[in-house]
py3Dmol code that shows the C-alpha trace and the ligand (Angstrom):
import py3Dmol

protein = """\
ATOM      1  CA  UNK A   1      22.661 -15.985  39.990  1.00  0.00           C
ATOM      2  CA  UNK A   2      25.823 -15.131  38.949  1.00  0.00           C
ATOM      3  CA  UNK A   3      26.614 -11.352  38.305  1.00  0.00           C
ATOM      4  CA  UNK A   4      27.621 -12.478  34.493  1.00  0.00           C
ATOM      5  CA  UNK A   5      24.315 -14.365  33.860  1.00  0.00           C
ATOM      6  CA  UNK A   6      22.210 -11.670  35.139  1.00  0.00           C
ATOM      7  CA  UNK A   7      23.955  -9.501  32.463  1.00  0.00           C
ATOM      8  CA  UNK A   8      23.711 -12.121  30.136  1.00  0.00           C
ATOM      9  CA  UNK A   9      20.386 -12.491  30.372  1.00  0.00           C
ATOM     10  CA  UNK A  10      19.611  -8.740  30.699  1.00  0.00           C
ATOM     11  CA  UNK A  11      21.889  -8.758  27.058  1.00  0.00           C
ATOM     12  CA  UNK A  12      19.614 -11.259  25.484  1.00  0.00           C
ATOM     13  CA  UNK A  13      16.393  -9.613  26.281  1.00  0.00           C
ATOM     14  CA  UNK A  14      17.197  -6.230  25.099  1.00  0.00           C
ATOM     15  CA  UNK A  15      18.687  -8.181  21.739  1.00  0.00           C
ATOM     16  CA  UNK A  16      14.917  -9.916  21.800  1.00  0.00           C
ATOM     17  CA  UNK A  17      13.189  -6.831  21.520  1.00  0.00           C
ATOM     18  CA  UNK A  18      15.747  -5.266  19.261  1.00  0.00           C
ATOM     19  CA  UNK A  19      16.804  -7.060  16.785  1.00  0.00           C
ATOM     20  CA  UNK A  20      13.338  -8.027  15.055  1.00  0.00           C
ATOM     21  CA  UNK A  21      12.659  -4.765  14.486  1.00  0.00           C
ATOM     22  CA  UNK A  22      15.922  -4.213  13.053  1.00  0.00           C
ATOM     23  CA  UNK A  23      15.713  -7.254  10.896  1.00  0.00           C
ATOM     24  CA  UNK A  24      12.369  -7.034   9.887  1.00  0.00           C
ATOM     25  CA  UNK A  25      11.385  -3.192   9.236  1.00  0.00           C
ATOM     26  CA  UNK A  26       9.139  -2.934   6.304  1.00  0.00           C
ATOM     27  CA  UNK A  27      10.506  -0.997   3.937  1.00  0.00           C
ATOM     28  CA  UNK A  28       7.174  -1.101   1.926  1.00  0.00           C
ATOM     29  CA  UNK A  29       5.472   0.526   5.233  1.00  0.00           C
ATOM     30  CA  UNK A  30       7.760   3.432   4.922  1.00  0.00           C
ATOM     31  CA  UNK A  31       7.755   4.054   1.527  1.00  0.00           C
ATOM     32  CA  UNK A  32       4.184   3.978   1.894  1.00  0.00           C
ATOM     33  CA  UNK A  33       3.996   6.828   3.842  1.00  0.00           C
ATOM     34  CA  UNK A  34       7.255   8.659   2.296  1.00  0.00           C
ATOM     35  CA  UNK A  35       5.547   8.319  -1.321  1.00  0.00           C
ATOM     36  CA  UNK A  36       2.368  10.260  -0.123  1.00  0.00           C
ATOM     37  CA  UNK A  37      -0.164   6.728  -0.665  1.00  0.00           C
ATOM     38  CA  UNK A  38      -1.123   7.005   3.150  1.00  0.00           C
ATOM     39  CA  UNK A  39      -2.894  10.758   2.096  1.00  0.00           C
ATOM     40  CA  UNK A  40      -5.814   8.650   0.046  1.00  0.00           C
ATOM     41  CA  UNK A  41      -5.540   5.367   1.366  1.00  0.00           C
ATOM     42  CA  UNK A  42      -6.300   3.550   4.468  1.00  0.00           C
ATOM     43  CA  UNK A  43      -6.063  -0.124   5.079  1.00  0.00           C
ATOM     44  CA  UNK A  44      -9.575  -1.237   6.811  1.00  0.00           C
ATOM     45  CA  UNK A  45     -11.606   1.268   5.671  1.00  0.00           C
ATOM     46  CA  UNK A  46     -12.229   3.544   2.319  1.00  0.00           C
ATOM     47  CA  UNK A  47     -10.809   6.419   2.145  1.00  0.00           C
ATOM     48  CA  UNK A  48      -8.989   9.020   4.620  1.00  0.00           C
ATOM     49  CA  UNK A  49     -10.205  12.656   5.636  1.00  0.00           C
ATOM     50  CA  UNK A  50      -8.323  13.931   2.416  1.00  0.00           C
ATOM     51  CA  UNK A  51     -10.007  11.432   0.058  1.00  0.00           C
ATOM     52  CA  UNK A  52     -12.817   9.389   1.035  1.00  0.00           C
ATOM     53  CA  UNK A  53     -13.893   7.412  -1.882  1.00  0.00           C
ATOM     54  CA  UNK A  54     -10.234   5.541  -2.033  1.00  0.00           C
ATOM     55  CA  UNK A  55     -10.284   2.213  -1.639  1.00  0.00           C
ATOM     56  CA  UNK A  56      -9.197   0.772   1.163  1.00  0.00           C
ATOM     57  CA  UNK A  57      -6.024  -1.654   0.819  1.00  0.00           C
ATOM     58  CA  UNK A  58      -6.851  -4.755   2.957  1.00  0.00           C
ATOM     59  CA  UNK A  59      -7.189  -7.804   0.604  1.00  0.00           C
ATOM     60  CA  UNK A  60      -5.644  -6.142  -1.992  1.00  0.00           C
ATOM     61  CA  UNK A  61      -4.250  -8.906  -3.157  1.00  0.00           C
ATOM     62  CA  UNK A  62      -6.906 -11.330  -4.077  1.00  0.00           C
ATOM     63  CA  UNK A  63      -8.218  -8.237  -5.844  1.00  0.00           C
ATOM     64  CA  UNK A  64      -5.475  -8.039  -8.544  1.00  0.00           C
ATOM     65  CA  UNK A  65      -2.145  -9.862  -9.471  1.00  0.00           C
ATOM     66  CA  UNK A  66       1.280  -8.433  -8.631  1.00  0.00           C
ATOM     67  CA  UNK A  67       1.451  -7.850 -12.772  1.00  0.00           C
ATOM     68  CA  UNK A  68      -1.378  -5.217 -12.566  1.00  0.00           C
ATOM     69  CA  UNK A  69      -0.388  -3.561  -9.561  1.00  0.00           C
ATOM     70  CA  UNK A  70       3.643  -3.203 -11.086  1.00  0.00           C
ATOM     71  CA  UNK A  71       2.172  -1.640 -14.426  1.00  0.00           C
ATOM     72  CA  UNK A  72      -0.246   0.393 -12.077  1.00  0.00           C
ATOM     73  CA  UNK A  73       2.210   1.763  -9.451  1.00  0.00           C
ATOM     74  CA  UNK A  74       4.071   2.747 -12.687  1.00  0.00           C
ATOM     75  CA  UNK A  75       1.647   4.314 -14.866  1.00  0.00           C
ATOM     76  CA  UNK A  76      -1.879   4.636 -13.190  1.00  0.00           C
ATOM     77  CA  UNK A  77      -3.164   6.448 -16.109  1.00  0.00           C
ATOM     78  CA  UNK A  78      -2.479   4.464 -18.724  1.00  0.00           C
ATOM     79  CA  UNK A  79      -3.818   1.516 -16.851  1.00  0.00           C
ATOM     80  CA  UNK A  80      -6.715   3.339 -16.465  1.00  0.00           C
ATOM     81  CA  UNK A  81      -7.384   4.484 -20.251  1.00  0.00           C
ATOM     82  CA  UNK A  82      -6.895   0.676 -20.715  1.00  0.00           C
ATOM     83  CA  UNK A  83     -10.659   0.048 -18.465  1.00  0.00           C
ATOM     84  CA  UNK A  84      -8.946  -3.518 -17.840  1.00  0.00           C
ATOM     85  CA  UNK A  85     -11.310  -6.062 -15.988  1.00  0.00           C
ATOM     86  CA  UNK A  86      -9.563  -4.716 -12.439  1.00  0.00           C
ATOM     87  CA  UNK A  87     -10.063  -0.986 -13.698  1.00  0.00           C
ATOM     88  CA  UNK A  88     -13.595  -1.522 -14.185  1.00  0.00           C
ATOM     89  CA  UNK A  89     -13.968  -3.897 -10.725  1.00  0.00           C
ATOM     90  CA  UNK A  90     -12.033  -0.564  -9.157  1.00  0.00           C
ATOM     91  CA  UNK A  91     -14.748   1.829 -10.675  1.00  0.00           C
ATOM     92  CA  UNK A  92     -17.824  -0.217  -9.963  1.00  0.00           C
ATOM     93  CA  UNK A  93     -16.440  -0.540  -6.251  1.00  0.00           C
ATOM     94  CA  UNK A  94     -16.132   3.170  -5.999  1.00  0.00           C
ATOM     95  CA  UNK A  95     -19.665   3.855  -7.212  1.00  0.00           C
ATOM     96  CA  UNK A  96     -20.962   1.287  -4.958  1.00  0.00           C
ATOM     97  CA  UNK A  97     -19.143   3.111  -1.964  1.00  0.00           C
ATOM     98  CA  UNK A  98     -21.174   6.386  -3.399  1.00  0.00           C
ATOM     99  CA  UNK A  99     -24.633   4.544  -3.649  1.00  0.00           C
ATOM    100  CA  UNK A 100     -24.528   5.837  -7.291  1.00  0.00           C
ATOM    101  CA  UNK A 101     -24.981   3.647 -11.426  1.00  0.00           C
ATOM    102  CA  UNK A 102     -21.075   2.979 -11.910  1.00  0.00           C
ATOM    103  CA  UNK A 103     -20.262   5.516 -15.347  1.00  0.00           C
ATOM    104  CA  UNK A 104     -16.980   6.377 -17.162  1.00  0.00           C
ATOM    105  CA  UNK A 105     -14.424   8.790 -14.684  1.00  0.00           C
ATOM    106  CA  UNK A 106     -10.882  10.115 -14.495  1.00  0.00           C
ATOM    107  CA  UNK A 107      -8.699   7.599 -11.993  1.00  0.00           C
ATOM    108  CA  UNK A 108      -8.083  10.146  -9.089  1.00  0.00           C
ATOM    109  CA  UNK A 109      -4.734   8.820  -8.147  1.00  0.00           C
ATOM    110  CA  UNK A 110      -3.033   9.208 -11.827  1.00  0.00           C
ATOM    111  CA  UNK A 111      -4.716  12.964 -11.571  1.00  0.00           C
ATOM    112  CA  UNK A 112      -2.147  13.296  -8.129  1.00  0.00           C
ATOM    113  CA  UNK A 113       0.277  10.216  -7.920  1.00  0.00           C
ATOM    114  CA  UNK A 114       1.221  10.460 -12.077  1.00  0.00           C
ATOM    115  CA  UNK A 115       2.378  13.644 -12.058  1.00  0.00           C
ATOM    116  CA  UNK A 116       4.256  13.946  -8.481  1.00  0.00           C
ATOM    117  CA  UNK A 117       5.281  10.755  -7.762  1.00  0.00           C
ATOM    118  CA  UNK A 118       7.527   8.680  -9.516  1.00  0.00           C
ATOM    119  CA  UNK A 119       8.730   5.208  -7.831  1.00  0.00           C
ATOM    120  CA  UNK A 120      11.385   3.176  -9.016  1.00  0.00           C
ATOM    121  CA  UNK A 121      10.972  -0.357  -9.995  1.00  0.00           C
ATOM    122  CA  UNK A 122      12.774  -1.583  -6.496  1.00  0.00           C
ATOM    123  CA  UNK A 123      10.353   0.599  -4.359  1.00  0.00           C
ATOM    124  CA  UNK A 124       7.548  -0.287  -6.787  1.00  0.00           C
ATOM    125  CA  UNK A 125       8.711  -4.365  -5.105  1.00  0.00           C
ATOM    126  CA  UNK A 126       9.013  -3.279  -1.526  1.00  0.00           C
ATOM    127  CA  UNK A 127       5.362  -1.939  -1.980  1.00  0.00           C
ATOM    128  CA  UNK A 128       3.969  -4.916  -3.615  1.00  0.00           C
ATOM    129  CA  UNK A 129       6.045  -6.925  -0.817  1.00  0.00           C
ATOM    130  CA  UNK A 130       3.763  -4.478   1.867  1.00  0.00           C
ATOM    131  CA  UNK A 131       0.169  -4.563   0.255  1.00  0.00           C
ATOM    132  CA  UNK A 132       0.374  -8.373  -0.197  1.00  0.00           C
ATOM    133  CA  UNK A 133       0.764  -8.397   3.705  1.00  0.00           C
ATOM    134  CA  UNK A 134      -2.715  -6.748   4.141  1.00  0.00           C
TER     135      UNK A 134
END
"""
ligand_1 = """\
43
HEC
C -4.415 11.211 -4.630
C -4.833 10.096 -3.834
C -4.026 8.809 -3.972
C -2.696 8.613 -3.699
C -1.675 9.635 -3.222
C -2.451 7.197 -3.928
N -3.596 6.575 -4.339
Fe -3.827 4.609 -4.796
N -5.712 4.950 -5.407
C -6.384 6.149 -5.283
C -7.714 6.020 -5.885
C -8.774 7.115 -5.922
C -7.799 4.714 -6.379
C -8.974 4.138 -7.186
C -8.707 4.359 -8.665
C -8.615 5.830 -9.044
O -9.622 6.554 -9.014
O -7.490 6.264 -9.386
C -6.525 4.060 -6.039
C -6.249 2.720 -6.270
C -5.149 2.055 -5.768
C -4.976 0.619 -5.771
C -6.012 -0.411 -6.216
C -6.893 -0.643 -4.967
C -8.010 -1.638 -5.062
O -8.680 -1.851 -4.047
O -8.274 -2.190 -6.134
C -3.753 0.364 -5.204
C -3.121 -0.984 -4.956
C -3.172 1.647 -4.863
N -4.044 2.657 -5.219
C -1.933 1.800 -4.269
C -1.339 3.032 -3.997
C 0.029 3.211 -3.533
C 1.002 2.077 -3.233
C 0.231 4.553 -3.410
C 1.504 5.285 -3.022
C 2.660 5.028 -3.881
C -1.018 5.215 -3.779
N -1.938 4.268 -4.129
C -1.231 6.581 -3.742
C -5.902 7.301 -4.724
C -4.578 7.522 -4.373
"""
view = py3Dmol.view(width=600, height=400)
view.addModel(protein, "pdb")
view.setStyle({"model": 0}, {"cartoon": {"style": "trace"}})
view.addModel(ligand_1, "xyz")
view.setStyle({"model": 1}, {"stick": {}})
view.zoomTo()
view.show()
């Protein structure tokens, strides 16, 4: 082989490698751990060493519509105080994972998220855009 098609070639692997990663980083992924979510939430399982009772993300999506989790990434609490059909699924999930009767409670992440966090309605997409990949 020529000395130009070795280089070539040598080009177009490093490019293969490269470039998806370039093209396709997740934005979602990051802001998922820049915004703090990866401290309560895993993805397989419940919970993480700091929070073990939060759900865990996989499937997310079948779980609630992108409308409910755009008014919840904005305003957990109020979403909460509302004890929608997916507030209530949320709840009695939780008290299944503690073996305990599901009763009324404060939503955890609008105690820590609400107050310290506050995502914009772009990153509040590129998050959606991540979760529904679960
Ligand atoms: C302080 C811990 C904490 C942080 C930080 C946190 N969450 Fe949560 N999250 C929870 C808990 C606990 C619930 C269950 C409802 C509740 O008690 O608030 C929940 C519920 C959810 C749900 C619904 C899950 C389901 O299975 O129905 C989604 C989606 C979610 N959080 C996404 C996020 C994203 C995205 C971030 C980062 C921007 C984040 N959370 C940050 C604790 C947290």
């Amino acid at each position: 082989m020529k000395l130009i098609q070795r280089v070539i070639s040598f080009l177009l692997l490093i490019l293969g490698f490269a470039l998806p990663s370039a093209l396709f980083a997740d934005p979602g992924a990051a802001l998922f751990k820049e915004k703090h979510c990866v401290l309560c939430h895993n993805i397989h399982n419940p919970g993480t060493v700091f929070a073990p009772a939060c759900p865990g993300l996989q499937g997310v999506r079948h779980r609630h519509s992108k409308a409910w989790i755009r008014k919840w990434l904005k305003n957990p609490a109020a979403v909460w105080a509302g004890n929608d059909a997916d507030v209530q699924d949320i709840n009695a999930r939780y008290f299944r994972y503690r073996g305990s009767a599901p009763k009324p409670r404060e939503s955890f992440m609008s105690t820590i998220i609400g107050k310290k966090v506050v995502l914009t309605d772009e990153e509040i997409e590129a998050l959606i855009d991540y979760l529904w990949k679960l």
